[in-house]
C-alpha distance (Angstrom), angle and dihedral (degrees) to the residues before:
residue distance angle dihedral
X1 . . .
X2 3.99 . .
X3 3.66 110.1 .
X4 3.80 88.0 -124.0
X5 4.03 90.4 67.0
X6 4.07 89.0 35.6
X7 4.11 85.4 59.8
X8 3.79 88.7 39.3
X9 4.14 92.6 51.3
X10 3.87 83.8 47.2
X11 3.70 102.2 50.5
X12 4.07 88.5 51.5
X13 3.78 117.0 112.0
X14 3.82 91.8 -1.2
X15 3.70 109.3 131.4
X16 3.59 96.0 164.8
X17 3.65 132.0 63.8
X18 3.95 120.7 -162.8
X19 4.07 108.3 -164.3
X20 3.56 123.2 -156.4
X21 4.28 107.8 -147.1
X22 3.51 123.0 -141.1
X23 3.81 119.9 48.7
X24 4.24 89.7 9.3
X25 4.11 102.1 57.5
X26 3.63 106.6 5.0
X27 3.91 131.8 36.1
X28 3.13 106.8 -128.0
X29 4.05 108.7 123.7
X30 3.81 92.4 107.8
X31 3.86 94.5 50.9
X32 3.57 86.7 46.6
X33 4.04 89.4 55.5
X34 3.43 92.5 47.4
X35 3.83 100.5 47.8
X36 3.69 85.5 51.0
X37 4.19 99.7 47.3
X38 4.02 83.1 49.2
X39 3.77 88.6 52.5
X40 3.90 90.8 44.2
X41 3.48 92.3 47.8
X42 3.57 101.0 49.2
X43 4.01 102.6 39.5
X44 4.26 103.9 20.0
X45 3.93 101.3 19.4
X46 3.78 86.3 167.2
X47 3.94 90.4 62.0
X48 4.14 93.7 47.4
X49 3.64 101.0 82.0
X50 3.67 99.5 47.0
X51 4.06 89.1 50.1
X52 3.63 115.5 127.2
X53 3.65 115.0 176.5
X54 3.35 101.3 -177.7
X55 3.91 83.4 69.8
X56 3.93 96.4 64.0
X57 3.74 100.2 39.0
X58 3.80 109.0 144.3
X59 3.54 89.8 22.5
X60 4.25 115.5 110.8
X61 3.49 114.0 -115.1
X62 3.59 100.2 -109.1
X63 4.16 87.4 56.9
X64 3.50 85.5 51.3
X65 3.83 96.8 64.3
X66 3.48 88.7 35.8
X67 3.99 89.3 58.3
X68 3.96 80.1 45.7
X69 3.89 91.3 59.9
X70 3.56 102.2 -105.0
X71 3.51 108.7 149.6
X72 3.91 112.6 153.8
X73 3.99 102.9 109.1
X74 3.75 88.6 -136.5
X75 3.59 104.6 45.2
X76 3.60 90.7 40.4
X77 4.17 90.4 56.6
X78 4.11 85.4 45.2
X79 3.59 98.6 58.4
X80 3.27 95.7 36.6
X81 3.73 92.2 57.1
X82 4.00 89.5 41.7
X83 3.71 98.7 60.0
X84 3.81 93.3 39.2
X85 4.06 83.7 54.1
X86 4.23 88.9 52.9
X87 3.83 96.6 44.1
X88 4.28 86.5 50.5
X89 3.61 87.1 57.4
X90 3.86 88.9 47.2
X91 3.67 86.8 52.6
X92 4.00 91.5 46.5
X93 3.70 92.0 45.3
X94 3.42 95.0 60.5
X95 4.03 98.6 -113.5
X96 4.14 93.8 116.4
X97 4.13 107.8 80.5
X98 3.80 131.4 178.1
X99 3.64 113.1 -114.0
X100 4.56 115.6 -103.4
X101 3.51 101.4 -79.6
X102 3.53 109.1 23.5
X103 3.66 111.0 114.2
X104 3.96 86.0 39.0
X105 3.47 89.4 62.1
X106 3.84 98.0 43.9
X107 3.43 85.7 44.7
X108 3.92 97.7 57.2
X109 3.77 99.4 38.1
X110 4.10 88.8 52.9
X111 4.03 95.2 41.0
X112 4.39 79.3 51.6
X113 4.16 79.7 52.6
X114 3.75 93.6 -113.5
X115 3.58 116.2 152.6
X116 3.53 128.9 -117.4
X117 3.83 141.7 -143.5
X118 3.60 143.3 175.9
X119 3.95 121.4 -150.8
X120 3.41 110.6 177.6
X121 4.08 134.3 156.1
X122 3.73 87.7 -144.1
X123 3.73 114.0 108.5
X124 4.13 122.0 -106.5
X125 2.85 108.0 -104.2
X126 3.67 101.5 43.0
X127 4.50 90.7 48.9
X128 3.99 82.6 45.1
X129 3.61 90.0 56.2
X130 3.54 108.6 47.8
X131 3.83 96.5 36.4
X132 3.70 85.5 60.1
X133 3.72 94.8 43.9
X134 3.67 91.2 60.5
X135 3.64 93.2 36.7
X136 3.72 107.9 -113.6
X137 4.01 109.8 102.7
X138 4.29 85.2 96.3
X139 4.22 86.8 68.1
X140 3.97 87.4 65.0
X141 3.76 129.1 86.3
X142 3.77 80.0 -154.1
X143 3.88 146.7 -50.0
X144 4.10 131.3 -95.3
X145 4.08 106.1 -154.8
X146 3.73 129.0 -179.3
X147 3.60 83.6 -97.2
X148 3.45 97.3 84.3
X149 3.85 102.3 43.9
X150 3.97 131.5 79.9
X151 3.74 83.3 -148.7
X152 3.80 126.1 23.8
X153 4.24 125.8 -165.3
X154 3.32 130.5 -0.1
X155 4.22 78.8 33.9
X156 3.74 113.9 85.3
X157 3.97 88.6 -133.4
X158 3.57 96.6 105.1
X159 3.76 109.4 46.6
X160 4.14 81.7 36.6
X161 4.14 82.6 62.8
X162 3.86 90.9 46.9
X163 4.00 96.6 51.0
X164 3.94 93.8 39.3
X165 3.75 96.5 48.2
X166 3.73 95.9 47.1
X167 3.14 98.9 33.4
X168 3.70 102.3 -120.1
X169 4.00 119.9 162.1
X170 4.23 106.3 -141.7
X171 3.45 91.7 -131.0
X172 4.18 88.0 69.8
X173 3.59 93.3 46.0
X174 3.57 141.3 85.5
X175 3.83 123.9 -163.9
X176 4.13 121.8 -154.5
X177 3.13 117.4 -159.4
X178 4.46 142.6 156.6
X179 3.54 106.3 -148.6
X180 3.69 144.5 53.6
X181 3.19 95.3 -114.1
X182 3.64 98.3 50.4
X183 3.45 86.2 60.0
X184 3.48 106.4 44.6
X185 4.10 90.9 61.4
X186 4.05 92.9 46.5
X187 3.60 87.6 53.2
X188 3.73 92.9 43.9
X189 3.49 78.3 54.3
X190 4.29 93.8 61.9
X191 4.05 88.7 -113.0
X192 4.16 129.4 131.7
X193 3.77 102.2 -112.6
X194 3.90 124.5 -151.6
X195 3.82 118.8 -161.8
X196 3.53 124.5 -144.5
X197 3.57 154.7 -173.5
X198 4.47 90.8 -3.3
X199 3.71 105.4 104.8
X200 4.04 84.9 -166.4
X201 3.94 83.2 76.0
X202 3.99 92.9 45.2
X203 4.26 77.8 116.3
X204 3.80 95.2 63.8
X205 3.92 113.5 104.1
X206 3.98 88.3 -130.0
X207 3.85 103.5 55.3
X208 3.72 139.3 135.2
X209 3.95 124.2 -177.2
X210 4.24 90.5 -136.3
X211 3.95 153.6 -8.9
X212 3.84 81.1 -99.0
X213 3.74 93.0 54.3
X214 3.74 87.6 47.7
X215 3.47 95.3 55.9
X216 4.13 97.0 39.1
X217 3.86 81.7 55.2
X218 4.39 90.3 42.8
X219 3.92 88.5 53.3
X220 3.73 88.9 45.3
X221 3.52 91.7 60.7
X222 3.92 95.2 45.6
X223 3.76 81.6 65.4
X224 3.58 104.3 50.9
């Protein structure tokens, strides 16, 4: 089956869309990289130059120092804290962006009065402040942060938190997400998963290059 009908046989019935954060609706993987290198550099300059971050995407950024070997309670809490602070002022200094075709897709699924999430493993007050930078927090019933989960991506615990407060049934929903991780916990969590924007999953069945892809192929299916 053409991927064109695949995303059209997917998008069918779905009246809720769950959207990971980083890497899906905003770019904001290379501020992330830098806030944490900075961090690295200043507080564990032995750790900096083995750093990949492309190997903890998804993950929150306390798991990623974890994953790092950071262990001390109070070093761990300081760095996390310290590269949350730089990627902010990223966010405030303009350098985070949404990706083409983002608000015109949240914009035509919620004027077609689907509902909208965002599941993320980023903390609250870090989502909260981008989104509203760039002007799209007011599409969202509400955000799920690695705040409010034990365990955040690959675990299902997240997207789990999303469907069971808002009472969403998996089958209705859709979840969006840009790395493997991301969609390893939504479909822990029994939901359809569409990946985006990552050309390194270009092989998955359930694929689309971009948000402005997504929404050529949304717009598509209005007109059928």
């Amino acid at each position: 089956m053409p991927k064109t009908s695949r995303h059209h046989a997917l998008l069918q019935g779905v009246t809720c869309f769950l959207f990971d954060l980083d890497g899906t609706l905003i770019d904001s993987s290379p501020c992330h990289e830098r806030a944490f290198l900075k961090t690295l550099e200043s507080d564990q300059p032995h750790l900096a130059g083995s750093f990949i971050y492309e190997e903890h995407k998804g993950k929150s950024t306390r798991e990623t120092f974890e994953a790092l070997g950071v262990n001390d309670v109070s070093l761990l809490k300081l760095m996390t804290e310290n590269k949350q602070r730089l990627y902010r002022q990223m966010v405030e200094d303009g350098e985070v962006v949404a990706f083409p075709g983002a608000e015109e897709l949240l914009s035509a699924l919620r004027s077609g009065g689907h509902r909208l999430w965002v599941v993320t493993a980023a903390s609250r007050h870090s989502a909260e402040s981008a989104l509203s930078k760039l002007g799209l927090i007011s599409y969202f019933e509400a955000l799920i942060t690695g705040d409010e989960a034990s365990k955040t991506k690959p675990a299902p615990d997240l997207y789990l938190k999303c469907l069971t407060d808002h009472s969403i049934q998996p089958r209705t929903a859709l979840a969006l997400e840009d790395a493997l991780t991301g969609i390893q916990s939504a479909q822990a969590a029994g939901l359809n998963v569409l990946a985006v924007n990552n050309t390194e999953l270009s092989h998955l069945p359930e694929f689309v290059g971009s948000l402005k892809d997504l929404h050529e192929a949304w717009l598509r299916l209005q007109h059928a």
